[in-house]
DSSP file (Angstrom, degrees, kcal/mol; ACC not computed):
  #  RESIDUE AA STRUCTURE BP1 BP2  ACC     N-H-->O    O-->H-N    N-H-->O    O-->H-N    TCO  KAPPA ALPHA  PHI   PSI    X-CA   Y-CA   Z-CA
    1    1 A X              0   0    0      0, 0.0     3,-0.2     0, 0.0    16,-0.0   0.000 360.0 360.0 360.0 -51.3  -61.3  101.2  -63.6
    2    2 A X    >   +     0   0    0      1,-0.2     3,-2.5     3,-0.1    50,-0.2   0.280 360.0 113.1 -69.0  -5.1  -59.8  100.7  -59.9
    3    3 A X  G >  S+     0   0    0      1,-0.4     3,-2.2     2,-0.2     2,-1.1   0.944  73.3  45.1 -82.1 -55.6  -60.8   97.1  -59.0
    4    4 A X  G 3  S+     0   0    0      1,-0.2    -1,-0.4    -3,-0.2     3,-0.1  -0.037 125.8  34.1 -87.8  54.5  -58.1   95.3  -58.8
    5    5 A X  G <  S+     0   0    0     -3,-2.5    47,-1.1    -2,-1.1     2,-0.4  -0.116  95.6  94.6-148.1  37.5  -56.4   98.1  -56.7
    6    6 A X    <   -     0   0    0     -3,-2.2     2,-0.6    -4,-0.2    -1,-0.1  -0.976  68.7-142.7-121.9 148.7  -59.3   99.3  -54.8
    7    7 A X    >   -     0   0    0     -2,-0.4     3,-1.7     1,-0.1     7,-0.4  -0.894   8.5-146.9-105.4  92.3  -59.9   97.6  -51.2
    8    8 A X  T 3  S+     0   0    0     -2,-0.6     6,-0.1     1,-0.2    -1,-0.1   0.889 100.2  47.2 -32.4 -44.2  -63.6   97.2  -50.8
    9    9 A X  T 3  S+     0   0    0      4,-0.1     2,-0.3     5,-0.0    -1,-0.2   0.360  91.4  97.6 -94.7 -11.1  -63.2   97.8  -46.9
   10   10 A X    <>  -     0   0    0     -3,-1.7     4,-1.6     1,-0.2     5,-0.2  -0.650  65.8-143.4 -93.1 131.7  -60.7  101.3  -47.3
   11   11 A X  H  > S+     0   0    0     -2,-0.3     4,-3.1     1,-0.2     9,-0.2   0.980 100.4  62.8 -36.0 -58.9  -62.6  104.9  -47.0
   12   12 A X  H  > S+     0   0    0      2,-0.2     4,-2.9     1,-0.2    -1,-0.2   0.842  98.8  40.9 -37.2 -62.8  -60.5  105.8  -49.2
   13   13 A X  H >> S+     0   0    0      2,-0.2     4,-2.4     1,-0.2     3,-1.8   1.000 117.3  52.9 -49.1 -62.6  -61.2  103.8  -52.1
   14   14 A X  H 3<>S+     0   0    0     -4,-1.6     5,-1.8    -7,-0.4     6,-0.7   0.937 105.4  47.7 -43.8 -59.2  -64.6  104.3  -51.4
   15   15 A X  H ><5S+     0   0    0     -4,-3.1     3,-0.7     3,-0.2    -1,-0.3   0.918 116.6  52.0 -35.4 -50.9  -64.2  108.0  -51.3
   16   16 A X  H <<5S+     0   0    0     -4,-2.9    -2,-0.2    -3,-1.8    -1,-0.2   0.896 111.4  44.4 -62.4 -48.9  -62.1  107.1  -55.0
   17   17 A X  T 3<5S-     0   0    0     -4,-2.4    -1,-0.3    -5,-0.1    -2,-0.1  -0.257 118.3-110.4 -97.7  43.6  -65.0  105.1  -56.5
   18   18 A X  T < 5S+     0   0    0     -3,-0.7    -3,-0.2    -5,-0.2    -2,-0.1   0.758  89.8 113.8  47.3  24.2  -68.2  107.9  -55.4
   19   19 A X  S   <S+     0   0    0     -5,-1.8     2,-0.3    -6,-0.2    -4,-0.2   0.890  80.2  35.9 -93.8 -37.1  -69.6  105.5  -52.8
   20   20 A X  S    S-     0   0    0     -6,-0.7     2,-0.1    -9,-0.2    -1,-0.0  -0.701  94.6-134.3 -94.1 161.1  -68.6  107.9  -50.1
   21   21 A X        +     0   0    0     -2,-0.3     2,-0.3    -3,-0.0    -2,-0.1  -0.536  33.4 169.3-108.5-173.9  -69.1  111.7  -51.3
   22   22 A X        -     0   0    0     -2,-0.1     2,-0.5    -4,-0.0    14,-0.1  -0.840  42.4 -97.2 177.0 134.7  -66.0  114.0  -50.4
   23   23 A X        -     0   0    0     -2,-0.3    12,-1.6    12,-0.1     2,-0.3  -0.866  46.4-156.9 -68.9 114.5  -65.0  117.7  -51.4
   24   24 A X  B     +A   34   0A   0     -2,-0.5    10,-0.3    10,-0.2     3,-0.1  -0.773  27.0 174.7 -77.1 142.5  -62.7  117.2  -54.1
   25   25 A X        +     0   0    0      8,-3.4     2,-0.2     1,-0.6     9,-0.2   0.664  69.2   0.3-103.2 -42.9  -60.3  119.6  -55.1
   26   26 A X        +     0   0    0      7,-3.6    -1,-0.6     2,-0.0     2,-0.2  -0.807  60.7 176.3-128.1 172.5  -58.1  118.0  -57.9
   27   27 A X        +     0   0    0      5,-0.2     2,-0.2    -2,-0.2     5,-0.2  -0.767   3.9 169.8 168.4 138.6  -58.3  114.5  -59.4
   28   28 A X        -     0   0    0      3,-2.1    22,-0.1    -2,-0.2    -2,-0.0  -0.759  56.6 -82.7-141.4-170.3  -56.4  112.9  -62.3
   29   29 A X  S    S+     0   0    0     -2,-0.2     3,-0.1     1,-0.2    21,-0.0   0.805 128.4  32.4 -69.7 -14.3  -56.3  109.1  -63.5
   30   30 A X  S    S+     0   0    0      1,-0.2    20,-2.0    20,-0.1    21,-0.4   0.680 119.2  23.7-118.2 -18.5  -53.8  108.4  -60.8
   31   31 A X  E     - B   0  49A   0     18,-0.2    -3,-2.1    19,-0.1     2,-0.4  -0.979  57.2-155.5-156.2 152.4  -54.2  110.7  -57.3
   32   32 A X  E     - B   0  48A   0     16,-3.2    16,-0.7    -2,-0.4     2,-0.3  -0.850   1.0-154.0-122.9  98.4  -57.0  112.4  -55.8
   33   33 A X  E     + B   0  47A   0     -2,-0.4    -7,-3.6    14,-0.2    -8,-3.4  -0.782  19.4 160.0-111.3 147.1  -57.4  115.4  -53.4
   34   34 A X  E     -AB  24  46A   0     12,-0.6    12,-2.1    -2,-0.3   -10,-0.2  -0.875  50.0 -92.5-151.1 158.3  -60.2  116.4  -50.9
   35   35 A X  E     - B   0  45A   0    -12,-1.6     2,-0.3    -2,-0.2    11,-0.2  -0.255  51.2-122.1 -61.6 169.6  -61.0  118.4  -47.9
   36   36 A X        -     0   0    0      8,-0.9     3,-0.2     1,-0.1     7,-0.1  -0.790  19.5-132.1-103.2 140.1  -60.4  115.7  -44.5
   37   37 A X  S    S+     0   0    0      1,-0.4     2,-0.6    -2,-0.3    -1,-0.1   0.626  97.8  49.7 -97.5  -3.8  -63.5  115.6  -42.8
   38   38 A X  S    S-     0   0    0      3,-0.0     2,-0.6    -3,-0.0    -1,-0.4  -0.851  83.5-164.6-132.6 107.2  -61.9  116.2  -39.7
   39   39 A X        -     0   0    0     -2,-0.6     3,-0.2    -3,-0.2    70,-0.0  -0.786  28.5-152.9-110.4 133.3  -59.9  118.9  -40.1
   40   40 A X  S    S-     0   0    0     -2,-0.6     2,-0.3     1,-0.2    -1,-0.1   0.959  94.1 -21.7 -37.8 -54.2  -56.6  120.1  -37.5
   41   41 A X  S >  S-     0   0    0     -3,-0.1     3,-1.9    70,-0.0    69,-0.4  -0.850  99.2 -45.9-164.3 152.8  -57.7  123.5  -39.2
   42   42 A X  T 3  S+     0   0    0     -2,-0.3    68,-0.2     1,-0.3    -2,-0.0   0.304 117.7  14.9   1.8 112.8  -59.4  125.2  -42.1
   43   43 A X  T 3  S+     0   0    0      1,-0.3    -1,-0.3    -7,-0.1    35,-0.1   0.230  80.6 155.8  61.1  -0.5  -58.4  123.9  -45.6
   44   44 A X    <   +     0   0    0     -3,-1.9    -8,-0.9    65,-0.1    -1,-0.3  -0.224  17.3 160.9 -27.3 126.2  -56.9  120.8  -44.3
   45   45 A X  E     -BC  35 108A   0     63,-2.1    63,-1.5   -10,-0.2     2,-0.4  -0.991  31.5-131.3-150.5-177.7  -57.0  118.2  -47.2
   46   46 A X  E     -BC  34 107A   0    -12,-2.1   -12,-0.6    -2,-0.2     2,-0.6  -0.877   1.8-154.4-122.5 149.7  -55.7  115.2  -48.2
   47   47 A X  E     -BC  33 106A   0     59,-4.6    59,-2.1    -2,-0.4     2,-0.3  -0.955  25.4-175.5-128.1 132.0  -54.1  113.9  -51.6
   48   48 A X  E     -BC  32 105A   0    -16,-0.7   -16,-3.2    -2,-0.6     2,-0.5  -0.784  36.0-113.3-114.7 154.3  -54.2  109.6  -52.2
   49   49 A X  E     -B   31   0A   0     55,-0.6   -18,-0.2    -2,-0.3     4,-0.1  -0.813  30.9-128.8 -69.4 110.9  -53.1  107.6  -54.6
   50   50 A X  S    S+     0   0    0    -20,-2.0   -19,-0.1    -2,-0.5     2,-0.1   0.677  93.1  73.0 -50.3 -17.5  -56.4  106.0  -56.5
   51   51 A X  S    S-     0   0    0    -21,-0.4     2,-0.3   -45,-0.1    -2,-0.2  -0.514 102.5-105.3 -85.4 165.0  -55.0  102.7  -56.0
   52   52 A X        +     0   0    0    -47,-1.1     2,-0.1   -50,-0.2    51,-0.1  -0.751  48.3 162.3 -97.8 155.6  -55.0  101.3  -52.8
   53   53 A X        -     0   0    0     -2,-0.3    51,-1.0    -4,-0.1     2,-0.2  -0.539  31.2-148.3-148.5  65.7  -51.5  101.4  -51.2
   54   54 A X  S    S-     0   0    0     48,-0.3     2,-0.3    49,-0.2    40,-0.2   0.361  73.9  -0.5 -84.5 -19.3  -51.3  101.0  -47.7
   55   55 A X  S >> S-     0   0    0     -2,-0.2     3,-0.6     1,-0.2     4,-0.5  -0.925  76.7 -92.2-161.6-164.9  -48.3  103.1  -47.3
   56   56 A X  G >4 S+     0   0    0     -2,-0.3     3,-2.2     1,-0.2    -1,-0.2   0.987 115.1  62.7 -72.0 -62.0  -45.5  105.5  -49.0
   57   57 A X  G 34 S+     0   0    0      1,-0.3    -1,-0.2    -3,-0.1    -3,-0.1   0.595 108.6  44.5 -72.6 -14.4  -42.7  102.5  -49.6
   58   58 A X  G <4 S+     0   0    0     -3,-0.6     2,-0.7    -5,-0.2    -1,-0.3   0.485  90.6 102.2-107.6  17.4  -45.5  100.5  -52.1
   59   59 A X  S <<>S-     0   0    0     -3,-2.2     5,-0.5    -4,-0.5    -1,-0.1  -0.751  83.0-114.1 -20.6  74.3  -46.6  104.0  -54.2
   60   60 A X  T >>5 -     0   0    0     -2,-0.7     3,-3.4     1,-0.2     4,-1.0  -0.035  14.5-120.5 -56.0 138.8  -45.0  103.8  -57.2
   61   61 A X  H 3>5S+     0   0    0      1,-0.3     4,-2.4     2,-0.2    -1,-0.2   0.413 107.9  64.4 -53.2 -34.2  -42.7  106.2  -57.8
   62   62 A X  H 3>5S+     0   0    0      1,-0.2     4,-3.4     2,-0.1    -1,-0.3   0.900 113.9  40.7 -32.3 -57.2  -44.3  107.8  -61.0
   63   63 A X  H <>5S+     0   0    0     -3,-3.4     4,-0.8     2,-0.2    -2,-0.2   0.865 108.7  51.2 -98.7 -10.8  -47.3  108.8  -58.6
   64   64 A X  H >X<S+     0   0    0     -4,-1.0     3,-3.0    -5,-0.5     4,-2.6   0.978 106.2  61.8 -60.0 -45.0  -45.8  110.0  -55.1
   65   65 A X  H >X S+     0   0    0     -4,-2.4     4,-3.5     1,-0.3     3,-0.6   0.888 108.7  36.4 -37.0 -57.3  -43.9  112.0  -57.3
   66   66 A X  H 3X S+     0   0    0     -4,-3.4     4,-1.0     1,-0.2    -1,-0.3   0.516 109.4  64.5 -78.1  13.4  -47.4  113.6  -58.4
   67   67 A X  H <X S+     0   0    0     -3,-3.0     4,-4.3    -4,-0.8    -1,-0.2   0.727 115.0  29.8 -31.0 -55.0  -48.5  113.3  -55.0
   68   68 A X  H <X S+     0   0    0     -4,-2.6     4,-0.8    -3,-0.6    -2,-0.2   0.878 114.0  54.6 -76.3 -28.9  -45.6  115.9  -54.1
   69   69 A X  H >X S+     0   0    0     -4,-3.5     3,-2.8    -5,-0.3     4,-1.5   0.993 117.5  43.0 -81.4 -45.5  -45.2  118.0  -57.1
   70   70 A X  H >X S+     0   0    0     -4,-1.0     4,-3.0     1,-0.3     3,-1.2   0.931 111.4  50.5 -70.3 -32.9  -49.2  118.6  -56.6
   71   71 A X  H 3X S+     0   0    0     -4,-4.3     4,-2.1     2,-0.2    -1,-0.3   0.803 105.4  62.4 -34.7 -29.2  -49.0  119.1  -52.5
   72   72 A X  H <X S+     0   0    0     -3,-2.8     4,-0.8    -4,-0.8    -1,-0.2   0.899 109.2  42.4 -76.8 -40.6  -46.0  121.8  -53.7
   73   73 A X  H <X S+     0   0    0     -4,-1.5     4,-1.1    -3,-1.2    -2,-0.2   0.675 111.3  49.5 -99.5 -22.0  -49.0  123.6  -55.5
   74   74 A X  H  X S+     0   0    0     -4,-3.0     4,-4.1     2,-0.1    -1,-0.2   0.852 110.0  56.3 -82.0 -29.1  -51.9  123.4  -52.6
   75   75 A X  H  X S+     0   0    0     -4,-2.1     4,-0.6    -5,-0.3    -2,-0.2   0.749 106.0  46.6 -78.7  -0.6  -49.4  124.7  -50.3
   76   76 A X  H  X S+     0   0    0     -4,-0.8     4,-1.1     2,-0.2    -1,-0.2   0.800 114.6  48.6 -88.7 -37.9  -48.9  127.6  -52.4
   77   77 A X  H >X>S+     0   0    0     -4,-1.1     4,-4.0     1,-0.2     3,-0.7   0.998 107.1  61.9 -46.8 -65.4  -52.7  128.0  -52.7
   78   78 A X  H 3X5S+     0   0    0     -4,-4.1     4,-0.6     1,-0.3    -1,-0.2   0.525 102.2  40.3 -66.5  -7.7  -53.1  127.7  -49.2
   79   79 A X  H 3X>S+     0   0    0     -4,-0.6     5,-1.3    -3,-0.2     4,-1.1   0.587 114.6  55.4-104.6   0.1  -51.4  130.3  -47.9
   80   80 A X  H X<5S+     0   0    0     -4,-1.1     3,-0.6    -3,-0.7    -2,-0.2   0.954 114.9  39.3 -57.8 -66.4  -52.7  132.8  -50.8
   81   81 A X  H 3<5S+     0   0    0     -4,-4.0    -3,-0.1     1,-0.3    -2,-0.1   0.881 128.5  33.8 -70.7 -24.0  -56.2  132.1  -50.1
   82   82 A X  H 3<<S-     0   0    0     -4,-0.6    -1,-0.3    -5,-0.5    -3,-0.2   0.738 102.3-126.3-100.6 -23.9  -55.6  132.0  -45.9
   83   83 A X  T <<5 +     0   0    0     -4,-1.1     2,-0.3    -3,-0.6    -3,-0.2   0.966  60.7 150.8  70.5  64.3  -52.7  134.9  -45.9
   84   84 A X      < -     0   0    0     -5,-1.3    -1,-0.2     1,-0.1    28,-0.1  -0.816  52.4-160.5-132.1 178.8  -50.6  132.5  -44.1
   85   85 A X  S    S+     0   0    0     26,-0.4     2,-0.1    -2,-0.3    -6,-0.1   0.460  76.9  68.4-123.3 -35.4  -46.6  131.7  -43.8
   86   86 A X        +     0   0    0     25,-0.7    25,-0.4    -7,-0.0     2,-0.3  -0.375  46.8 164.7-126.5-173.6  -46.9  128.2  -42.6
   87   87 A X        -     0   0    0     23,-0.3     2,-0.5    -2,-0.1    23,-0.2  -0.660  24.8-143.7 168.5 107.5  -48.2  124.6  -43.9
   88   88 A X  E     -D  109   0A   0     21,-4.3    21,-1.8    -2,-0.3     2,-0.5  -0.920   5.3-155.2 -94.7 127.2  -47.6  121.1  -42.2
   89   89 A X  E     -D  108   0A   0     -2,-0.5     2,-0.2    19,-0.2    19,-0.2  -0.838  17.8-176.7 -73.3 119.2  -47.0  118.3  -44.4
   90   90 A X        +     0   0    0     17,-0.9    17,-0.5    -2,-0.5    19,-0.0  -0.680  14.1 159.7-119.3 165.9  -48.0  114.6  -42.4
   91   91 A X        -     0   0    0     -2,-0.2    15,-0.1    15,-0.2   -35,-0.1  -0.163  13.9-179.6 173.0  67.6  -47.6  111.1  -43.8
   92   92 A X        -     0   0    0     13,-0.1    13,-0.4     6,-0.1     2,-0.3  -0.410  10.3-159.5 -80.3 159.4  -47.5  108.4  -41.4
   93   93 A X        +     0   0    0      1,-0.4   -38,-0.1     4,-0.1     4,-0.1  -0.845  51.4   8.3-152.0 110.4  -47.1  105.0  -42.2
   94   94 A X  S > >S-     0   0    0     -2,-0.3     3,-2.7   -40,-0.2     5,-1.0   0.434  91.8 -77.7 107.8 143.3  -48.1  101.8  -39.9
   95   95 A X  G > 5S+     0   0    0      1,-0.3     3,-1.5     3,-0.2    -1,-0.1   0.628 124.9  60.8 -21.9 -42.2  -49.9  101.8  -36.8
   96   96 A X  G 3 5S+     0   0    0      1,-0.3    -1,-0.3     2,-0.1    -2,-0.1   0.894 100.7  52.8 -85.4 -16.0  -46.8  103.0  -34.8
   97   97 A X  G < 5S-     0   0    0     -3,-2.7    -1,-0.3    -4,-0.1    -2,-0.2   0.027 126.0 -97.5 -90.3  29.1  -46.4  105.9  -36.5
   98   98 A X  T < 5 +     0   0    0     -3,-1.5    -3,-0.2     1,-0.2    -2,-0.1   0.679  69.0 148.1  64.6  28.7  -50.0  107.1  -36.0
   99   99 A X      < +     0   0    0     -5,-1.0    -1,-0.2     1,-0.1     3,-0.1  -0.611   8.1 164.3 -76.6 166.1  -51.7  105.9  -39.6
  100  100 A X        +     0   0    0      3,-0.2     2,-0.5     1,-0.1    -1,-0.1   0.473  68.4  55.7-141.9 -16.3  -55.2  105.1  -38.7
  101  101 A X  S    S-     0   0    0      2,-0.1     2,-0.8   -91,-0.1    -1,-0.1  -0.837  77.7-160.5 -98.5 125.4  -56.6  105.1  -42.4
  102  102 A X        +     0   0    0     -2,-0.5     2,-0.3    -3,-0.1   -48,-0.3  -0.188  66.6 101.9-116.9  62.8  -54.0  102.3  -44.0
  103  103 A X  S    S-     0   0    0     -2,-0.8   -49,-0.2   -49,-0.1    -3,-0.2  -0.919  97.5-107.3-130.1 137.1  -54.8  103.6  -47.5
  104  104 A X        +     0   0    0    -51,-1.0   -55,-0.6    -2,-0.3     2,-0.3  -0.408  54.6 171.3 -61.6 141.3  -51.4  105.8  -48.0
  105  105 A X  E     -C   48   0A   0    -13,-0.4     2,-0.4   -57,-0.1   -57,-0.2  -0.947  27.9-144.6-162.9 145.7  -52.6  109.8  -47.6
  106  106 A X  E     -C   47   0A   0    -59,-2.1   -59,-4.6    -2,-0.3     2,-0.2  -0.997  17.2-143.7-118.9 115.2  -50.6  113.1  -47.4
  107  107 A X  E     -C   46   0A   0    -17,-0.5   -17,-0.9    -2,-0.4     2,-0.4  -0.471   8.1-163.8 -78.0 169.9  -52.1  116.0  -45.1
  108  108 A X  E     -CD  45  89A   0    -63,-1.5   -63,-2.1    -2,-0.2     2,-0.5  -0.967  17.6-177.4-131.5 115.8  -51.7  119.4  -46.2
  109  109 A X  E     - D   0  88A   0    -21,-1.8   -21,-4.3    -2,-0.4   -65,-0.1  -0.961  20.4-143.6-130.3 115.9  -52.5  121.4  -42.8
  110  110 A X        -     0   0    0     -2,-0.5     2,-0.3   -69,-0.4   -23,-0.3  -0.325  19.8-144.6 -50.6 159.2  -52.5  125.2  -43.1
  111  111 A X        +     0   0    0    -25,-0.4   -25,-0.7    -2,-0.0   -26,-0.4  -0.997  19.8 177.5-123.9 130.5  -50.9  126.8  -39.5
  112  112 A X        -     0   0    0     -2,-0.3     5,-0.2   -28,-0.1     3,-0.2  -0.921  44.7 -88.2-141.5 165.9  -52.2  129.9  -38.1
  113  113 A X  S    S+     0   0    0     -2,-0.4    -2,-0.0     1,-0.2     0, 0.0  -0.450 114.6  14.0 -97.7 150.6  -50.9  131.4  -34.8
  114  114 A X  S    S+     0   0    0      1,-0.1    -1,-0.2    -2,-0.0    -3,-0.0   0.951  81.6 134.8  46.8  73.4  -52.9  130.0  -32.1
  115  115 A X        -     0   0    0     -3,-0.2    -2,-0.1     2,-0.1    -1,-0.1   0.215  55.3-139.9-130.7   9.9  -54.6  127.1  -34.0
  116  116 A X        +     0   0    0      1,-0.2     2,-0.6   -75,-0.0    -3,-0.1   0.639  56.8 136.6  60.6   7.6  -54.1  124.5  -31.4
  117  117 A X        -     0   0    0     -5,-0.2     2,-0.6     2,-0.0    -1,-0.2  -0.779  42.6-157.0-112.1 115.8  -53.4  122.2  -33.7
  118  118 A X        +     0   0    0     -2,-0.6     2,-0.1     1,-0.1    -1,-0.0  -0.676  26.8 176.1-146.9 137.7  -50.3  120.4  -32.2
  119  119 A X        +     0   0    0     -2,-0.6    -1,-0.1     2,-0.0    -2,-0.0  -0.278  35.6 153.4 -84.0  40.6  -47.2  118.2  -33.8
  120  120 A X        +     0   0    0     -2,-0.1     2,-0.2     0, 0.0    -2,-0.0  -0.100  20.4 166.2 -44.0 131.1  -45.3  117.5  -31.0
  121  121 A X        -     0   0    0     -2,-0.0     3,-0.0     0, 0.0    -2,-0.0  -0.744  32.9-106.7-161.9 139.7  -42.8  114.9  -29.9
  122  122 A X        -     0   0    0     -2,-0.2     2,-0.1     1,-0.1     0, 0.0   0.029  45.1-110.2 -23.6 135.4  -39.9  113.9  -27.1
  123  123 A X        -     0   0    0      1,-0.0     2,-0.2     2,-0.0    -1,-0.1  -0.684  26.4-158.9 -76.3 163.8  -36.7  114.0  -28.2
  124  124 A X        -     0   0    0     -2,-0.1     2,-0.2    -3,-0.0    -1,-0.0  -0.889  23.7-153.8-147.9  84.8  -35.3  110.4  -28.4
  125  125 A X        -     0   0    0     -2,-0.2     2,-0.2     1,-0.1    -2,-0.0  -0.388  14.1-111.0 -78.3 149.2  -31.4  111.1  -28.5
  126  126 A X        -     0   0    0     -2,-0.2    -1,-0.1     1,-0.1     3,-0.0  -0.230  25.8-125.2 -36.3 120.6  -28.8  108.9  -29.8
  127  127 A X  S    S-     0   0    0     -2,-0.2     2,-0.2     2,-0.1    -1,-0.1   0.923  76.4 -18.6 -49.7 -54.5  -26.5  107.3  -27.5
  128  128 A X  S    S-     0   0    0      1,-0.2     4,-0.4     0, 0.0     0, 0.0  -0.716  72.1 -95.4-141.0-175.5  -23.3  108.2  -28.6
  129  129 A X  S >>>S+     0   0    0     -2,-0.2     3,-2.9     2,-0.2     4,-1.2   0.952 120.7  65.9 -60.4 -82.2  -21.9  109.6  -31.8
  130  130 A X  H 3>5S+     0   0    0      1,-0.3     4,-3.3     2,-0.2    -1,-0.1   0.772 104.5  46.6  -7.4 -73.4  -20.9  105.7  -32.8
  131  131 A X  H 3>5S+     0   0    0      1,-0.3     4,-1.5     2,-0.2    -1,-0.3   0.776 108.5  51.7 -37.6 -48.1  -24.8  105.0  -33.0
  132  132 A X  H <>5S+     0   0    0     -3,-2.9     4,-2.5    -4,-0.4    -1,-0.3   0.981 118.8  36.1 -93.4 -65.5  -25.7  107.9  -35.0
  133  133 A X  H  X5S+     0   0    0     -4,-1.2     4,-3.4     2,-0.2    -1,-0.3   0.835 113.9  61.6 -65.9 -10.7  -22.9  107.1  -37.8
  134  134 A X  H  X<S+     0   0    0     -4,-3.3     4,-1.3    -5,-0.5    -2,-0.2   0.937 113.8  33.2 -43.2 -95.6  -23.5  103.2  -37.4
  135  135 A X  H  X S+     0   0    0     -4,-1.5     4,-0.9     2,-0.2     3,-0.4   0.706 115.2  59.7 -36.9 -60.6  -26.9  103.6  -38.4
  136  136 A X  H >X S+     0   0    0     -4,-2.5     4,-2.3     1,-0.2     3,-1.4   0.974 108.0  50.6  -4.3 -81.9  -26.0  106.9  -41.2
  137  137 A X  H 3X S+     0   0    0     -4,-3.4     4,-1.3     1,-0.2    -1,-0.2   0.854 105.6  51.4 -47.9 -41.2  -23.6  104.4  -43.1
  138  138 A X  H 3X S+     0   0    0     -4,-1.3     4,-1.0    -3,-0.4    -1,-0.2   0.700 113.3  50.6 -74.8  -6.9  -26.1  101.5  -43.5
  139  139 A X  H <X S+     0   0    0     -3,-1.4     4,-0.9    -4,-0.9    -1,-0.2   0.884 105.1  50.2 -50.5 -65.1  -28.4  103.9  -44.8
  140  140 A X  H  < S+     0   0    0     -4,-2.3     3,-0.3     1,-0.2    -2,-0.2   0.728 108.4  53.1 -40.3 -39.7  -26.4  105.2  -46.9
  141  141 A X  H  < S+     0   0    0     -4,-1.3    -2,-0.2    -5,-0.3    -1,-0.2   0.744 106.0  54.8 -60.5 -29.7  -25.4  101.7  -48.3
  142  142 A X  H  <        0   0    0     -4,-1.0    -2,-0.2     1,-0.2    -1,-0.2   0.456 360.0 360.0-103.3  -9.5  -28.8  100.8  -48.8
  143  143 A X     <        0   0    0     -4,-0.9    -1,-0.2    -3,-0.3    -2,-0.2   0.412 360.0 360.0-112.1 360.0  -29.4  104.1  -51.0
């Protein structure tokens, strides 16, 4: 069904097409979610795209959407089943942003007080005001 969008060489795919086993939780013709086998903390998982996609900007837009809408609906699970308040959402894309799996994947990581688990980073300020709207407007042009 997947072959010409499945990457022989990706976990992921493999994970998509049974060759690797996985805890599923959901699965539809287009996106798939499963526990992370190394999880930051209890009920981590992740939901992919079944095709392979190496990052968010080639996902067509039809399926991040159900990427999001279904993430909207584990994070609501997850803090029913854990009696929790808090949920990070992760999504790196490209090597400099920490992906290390380059099949596109959204964590869902419950947070519970003391969990060690930690998303940290320097701030990295804008030089002056100029910079900040520089950059703002061509953004803006480009949406």
């Amino acid at each position: 069904m997947w072959s010409n969008l499945v990457n022989k060489d990706c976990v992921f795919c493999r994970i998509v097409d049974g060759v690797i086993p996985a805890v599923k939780i959901y699965e539809t013709q287009d996106i798939l979610a499963f526990f992370d086998t190394l999880p930051a903390a209890k009920g981590h998982c992740l939901v992919i795209p079944k095709g392979h996609y190496e990052s968010i900007d080639f996902v067509p837009d039809n399926i991040i959407s159900s990427i999001f809408i279904l993430a909207k609906k584990i994070v609501r699970l997850q803090k029913k089943i854990f009696n929790i308040n808090d949920v990070n959402l992760l999504q790196n894309n490209g090597r400099e942003a920490g992906q290390t799996v380059f099949h596109m994947h959204l964590h869902i990581i419950p947070r519970f007080k003391n969990d060690n688990v930690n998303l940290s980073w320097k701030e990295n300020a804008y030089e002056n005001d100029n910079e900040i709207l520089t950059i703002a407007n061509k953004m803006k042009e480009g949406l």
